[in-house]
C-alpha positions as CSV (number, residue, x, y, z in Angstrom):
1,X,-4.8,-15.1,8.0
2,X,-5.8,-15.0,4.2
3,X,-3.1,-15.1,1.2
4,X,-2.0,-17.4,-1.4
5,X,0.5,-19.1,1.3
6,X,-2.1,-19.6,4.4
7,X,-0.9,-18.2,7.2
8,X,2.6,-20.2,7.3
9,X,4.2,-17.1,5.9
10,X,2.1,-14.5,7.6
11,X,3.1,-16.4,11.0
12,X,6.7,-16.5,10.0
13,X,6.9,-12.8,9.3
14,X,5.2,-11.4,12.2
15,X,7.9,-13.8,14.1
16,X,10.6,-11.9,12.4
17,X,9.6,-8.7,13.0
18,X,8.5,-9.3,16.8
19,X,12.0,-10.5,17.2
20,X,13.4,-7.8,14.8
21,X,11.0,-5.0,16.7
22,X,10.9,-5.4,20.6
23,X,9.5,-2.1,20.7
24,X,6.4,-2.9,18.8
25,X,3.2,-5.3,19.9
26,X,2.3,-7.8,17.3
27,X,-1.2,-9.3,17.5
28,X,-1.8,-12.5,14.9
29,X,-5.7,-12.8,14.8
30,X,-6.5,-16.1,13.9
31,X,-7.6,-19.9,14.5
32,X,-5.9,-20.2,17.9
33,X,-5.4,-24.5,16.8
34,X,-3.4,-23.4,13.6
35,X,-1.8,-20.6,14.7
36,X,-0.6,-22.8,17.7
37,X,0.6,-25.5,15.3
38,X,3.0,-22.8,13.8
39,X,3.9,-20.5,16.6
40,X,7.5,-22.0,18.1
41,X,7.6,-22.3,22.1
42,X,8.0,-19.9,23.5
43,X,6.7,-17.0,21.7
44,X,8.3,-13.8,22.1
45,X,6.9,-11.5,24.4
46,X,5.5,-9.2,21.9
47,X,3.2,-11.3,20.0
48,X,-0.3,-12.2,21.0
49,X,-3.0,-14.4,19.5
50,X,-6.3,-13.1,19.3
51,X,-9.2,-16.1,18.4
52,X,-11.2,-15.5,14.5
53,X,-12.4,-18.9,13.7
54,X,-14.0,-17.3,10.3
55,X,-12.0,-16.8,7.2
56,X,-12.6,-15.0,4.3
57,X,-12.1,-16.8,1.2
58,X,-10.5,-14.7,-1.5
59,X,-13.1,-15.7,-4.1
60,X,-16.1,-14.2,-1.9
61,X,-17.7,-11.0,-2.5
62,X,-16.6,-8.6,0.1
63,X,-19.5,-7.1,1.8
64,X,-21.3,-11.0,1.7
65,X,-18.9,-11.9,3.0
66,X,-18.6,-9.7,6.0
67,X,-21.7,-10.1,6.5
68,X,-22.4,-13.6,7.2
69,X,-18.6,-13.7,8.5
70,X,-18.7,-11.0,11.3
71,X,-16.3,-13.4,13.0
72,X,-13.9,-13.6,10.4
73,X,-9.9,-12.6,11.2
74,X,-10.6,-9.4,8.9
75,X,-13.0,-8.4,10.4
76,X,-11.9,-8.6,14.1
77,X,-8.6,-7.4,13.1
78,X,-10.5,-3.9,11.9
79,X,-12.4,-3.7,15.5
80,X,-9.5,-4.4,17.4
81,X,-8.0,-1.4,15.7
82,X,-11.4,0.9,16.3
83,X,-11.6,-0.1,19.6
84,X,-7.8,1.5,20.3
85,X,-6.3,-2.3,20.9
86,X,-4.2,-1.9,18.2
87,X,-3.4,1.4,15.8
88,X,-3.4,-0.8,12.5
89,X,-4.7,-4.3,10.8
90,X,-2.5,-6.1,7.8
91,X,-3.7,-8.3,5.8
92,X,-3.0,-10.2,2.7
93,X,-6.1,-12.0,1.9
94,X,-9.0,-10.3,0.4
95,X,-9.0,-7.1,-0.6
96,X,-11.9,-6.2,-1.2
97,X,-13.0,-7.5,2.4
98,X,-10.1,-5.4,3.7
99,X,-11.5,-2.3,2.6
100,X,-14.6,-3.1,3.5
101,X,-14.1,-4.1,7.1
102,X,-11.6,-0.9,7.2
103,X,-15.0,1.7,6.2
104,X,-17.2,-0.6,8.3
105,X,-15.5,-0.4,11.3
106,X,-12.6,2.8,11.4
107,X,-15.0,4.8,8.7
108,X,-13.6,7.6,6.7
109,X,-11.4,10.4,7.9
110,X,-13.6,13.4,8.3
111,X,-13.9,15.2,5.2
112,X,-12.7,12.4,2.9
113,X,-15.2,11.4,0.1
114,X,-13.4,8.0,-1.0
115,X,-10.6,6.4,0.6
116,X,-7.7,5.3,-1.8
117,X,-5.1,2.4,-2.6
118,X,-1.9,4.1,-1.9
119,X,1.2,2.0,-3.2
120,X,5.2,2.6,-2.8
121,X,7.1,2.1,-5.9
122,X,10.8,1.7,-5.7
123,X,12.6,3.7,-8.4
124,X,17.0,4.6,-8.6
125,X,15.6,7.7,-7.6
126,X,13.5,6.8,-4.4
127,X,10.5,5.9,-3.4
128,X,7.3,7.1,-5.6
129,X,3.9,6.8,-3.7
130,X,1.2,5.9,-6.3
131,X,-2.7,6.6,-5.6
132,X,-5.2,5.6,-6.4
133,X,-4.2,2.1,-7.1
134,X,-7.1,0.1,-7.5
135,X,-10.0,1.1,-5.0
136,X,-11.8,3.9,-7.1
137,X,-12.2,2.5,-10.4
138,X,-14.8,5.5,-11.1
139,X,-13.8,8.6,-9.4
140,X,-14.5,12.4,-9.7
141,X,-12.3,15.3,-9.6
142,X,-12.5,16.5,-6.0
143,X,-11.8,12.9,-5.3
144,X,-8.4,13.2,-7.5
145,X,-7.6,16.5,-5.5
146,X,-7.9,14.4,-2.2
147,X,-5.7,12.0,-3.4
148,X,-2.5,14.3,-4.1
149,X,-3.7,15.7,-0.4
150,X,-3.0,12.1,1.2
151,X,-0.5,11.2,-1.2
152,X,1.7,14.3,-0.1
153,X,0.8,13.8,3.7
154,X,1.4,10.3,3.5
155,X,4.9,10.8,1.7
156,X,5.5,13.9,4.0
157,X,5.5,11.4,6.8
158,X,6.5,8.6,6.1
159,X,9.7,9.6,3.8
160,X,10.6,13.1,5.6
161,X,9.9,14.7,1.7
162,X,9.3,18.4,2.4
163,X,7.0,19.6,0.0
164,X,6.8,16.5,-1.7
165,X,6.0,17.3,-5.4
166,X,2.6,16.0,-6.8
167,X,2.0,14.8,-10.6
168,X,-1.0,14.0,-12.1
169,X,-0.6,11.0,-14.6
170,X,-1.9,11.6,-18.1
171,X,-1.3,11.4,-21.3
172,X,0.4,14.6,-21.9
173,X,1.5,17.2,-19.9
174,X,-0.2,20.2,-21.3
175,X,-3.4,21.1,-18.7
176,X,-5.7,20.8,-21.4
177,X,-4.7,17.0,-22.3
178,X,-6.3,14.0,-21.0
179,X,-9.9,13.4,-20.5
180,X,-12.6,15.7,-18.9
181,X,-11.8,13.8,-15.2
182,X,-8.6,14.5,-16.2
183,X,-8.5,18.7,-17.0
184,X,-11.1,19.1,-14.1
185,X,-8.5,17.1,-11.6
186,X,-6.2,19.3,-12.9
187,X,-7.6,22.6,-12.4
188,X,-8.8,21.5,-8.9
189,X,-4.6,20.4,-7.7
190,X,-3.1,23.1,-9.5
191,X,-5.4,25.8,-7.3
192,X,-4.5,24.1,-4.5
193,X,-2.5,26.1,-2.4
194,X,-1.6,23.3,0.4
195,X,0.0,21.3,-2.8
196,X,3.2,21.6,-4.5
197,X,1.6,20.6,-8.1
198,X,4.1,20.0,-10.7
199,X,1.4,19.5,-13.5
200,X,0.8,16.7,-15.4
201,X,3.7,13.9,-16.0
202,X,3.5,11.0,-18.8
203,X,4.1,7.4,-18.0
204,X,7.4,7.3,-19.5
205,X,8.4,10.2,-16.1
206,X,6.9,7.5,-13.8
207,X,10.0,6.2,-12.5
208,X,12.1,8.6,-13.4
209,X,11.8,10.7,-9.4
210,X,10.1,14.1,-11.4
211,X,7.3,13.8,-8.7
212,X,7.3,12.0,-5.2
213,X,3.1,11.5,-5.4
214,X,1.4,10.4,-8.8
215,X,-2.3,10.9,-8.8
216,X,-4.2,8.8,-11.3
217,X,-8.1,7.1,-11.1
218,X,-8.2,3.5,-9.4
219,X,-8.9,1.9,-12.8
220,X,-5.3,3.6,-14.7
221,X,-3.3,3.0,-11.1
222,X,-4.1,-0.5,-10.7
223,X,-3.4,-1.0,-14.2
224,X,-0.3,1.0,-13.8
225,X,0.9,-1.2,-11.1
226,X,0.0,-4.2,-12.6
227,X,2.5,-3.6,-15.4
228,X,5.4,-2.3,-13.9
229,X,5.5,-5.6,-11.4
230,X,4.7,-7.7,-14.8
231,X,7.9,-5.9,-16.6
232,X,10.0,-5.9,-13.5
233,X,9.6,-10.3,-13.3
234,X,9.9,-10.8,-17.0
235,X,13.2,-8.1,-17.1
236,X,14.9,-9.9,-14.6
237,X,14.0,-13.2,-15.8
238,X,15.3,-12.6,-19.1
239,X,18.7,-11.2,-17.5
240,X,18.7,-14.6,-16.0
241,X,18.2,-16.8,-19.2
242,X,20.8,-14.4,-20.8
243,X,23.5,-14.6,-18.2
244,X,23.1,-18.5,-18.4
245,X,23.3,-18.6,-23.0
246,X,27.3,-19.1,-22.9
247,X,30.6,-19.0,-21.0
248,X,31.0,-15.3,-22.1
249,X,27.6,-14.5,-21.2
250,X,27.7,-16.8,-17.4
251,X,31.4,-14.7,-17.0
252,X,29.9,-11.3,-17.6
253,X,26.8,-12.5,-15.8
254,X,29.3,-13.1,-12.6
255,X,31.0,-10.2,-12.9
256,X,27.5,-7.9,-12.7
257,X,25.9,-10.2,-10.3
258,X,26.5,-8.2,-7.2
259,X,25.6,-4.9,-9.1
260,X,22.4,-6.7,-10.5
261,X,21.5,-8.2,-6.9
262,X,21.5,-4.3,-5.8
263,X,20.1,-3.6,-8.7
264,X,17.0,-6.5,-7.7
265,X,16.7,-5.3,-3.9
266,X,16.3,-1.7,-4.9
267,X,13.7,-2.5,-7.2
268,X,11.8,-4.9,-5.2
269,X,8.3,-4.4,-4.0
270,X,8.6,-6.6,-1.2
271,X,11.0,-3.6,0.6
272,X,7.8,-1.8,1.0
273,X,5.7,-4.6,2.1
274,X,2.1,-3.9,0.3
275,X,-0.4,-1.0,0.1
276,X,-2.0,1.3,2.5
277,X,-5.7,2.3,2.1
278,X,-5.5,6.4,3.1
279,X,-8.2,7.9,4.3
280,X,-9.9,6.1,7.0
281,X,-9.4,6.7,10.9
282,X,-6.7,4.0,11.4
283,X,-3.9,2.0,9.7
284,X,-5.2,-0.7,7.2
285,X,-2.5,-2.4,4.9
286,X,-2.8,-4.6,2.1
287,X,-0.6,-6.9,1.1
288,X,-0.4,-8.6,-1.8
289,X,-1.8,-12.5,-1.7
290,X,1.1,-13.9,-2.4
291,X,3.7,-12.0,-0.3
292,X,6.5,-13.9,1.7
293,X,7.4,-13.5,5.4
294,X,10.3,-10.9,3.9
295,X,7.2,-8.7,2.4
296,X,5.2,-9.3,6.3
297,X,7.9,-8.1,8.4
298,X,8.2,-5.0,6.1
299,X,4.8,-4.3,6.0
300,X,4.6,-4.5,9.6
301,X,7.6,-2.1,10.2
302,X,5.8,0.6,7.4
303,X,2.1,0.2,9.5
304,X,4.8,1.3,12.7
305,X,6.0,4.0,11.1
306,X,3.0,5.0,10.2
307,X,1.2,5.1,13.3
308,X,4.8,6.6,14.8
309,X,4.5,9.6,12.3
310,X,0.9,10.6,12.0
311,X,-0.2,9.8,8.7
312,X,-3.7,9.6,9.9
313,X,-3.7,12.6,12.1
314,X,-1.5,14.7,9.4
315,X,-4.2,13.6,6.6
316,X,-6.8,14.5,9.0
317,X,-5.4,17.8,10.0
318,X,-4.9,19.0,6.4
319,X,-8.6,18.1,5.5
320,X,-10.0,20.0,8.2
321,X,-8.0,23.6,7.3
322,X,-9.7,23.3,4.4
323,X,-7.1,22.1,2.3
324,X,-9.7,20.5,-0.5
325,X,-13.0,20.0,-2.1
326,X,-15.4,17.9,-0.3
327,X,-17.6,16.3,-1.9
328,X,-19.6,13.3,-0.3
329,X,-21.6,12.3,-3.4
């Protein structure tokens, strides 16, 4: 029930999608006063309340946190998922606390070292899954390799890519560019048979669909990230204070406003609803704090499909054949 909005626009999207997705079971865990104060009468028949009186604030350290909180809606969102009442837990208030309850309670996949941030990206080209984006500021190579192994199953899945192609971001694209985490990632995907590695790919490629999966460390993905949704608000923003300057400029600005508003919902992060942490035994999603009801109800419909198409059993599966390093240092 965390998030920059409360849980007004948490409430408000799980009501859209229970009334968009009869097929699905939508439990809000929460202050049963509040969320009655929000819910409208009656409820659809899909959502549930489940009672967490404790909240984690976004400014508490994660781990504190659940420890003195063990009542909190986080945490009790990530048992109700271990104990097989629900297949996945959303939520947009702290992340930290998110992944934390996620290891505490679902623990990793077996055979995965660290669990990663994986993020879509809308590009012209289609979607462009992004990991890790921001849980493994310090990483090692055989971590890296595991990445492009849940990135691929994860975009496998969920986007019906076959052999989707995985690029490792650096700073050139020669194999001997980049840093030593960088030329030792490298080496490690590009031996990897269960990987279709296209080699390393330069920021500028990012968007540009020449691979479906970009590997990079937490601390360059989050960074990444960060700057593509900064450009994206200030581009559009400036189109706006452009199309308004004159007459010419508010005709033209007419006349492109249906291609621009295509333009705006193709590009827009919200479609995909927030990130998923791969790697654990169960469907944790992160949305960001200050995500709308619109970003909710997609997030919700991406945790179903999810869960519908085996991410965590296809991740799982690929580990266990042997398909990378482990290391568990």
């Amino acid at each position: 029930m965390g998030g920059d909005h409360g849980p007004a626009e948490i409430v408000a999207g799980a009501l859209r999608s229970a009334l968009a997705r009869p097929d699905i079971e939508i439990l809000l865990v929460g202050s049963p006063e509040r969320l009655g104060q929000l819910l409208p009468s009656p409820v659809p028949a899909n959502l549930r309340t489940v009672a967490a009186e404790q909240v984690v604030e976004m400014s508490e350290h994660p781990a504190k946190a659940l420890r003195e909180k063990p009542e909190s809606s986080i945490a009790v969102a990530a048992r109700l998922v271990r104990d097989g009442e629900a297949q996945a837990f959303l939520s947009a208030g702290n992340t930290g606390a998110s992944m934390a309850a996620a290891l505490l309670h679902l623990g990793r996949i077996r055979g995965i070292a660290r669990p990663a941030i994986a993020i879509t990206t809308p590009t012209p080209s289609g979607p462009v899954v992004l990991l890790d984006a921001g849980a493994n500021a310090d990483t090692k190579p055989e971590y890296m390799e595991q990445f492009g192994i849940m990135g691929a199953s994860y975009a496998a899945c969920l986007y019906a890519i076959d052999k989707p192609k995985v690029g490792l971001l650096n700073i050139g694209e020669e194999k001997t560019k980049g840093s030593q985490l960088y030329q030792a990632s490298y080496e490690l995907l590009s031996s990897n048979r269960s990987l279709h590695f296209i080699g390393n790919i330069e920021g500028r490629d990012f968007l540009g669909g020449k691979a479906d999966v970009v590997v990079a460390d937490g601390f360059v993905g989050n960074v990444v990230l960060k700057v593509m949704e900064g450009l994206s608000e200030m581009l559009f923003a400036e189109l706006k204070t452009i199309a308004a300057g004159s007459l010419i400029a508010r005709i033209g600005g007419a006349l492109l406003s249906p291609s621009l508003k295509d333009l705006k919902a193709k590009l827009d992060h919200e479609e995909y609803g927030g990130a998923q942490l791969l790697g654990v035994q169960g469907g944790c999603f992160i949305a960001h704090g200050g995500s709308r009801a619109k970003a909710i109800a997609n997030a919700i419909d991406v945790a179903s499909r999810m869960v519908r198409t085996g991410v965590v059993e296809a991740i799982a599966a690929r580990v266990s054949e042997g398909g990378a390093v482990s290391s568990d240092d």
